[in-house]
C-alpha positions in Angstrom: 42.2 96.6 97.3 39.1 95.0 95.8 40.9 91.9 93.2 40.5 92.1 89.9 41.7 89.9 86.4 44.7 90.8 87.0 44.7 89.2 90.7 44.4 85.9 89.1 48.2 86.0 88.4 49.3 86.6 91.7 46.8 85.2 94.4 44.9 81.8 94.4 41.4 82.8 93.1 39.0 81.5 90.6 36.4 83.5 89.7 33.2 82.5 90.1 29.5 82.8 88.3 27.8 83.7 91.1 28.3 86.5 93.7 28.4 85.7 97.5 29.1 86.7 100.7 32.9 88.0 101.2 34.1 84.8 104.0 35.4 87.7 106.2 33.8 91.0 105.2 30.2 89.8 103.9 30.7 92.2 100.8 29.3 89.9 97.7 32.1 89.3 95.7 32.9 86.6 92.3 35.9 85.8 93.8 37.0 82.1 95.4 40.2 81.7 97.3 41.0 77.6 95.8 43.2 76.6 98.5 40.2 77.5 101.5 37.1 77.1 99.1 36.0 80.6 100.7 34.9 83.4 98.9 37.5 86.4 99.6 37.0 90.0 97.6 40.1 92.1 98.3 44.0 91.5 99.6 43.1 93.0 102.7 40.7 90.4 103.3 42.8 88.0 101.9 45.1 88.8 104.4 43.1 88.6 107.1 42.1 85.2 105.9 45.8 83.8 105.9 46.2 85.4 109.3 43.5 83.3 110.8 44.3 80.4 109.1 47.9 80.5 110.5 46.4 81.4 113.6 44.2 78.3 114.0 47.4 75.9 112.6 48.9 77.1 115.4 46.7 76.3 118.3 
């Protein structure tokens, strides 16, 4: 589900001026996770981005 204000309450995004690339989908998106400083556009991405990261701390 593509964020939204109401995202801002419950995940670790900033929104941005600028629209970018999505880190993991490419899909330009406002949206900055803070804690990886990558742009991220929905939960499912956001997901996948956590998954990686815990992935790579693991190896």
């Amino acid at each position: 589900m593509k964020f939204s204000y109401e995202d801002i309450k419950t995940n670790t995004i900033l929104e941005s001026k600028s629209f970018e690339p999505c880190f993991i989908c490419g899909e330009n998106t406002k949206w900055i996770d803070y804690c990886s400083e990558q742009r991220i556009c929905s939960s499912e991405c956001m997901k996948e981005l956590d998954r990686r990261v815990m992935e790579h701390e693991c190896d």
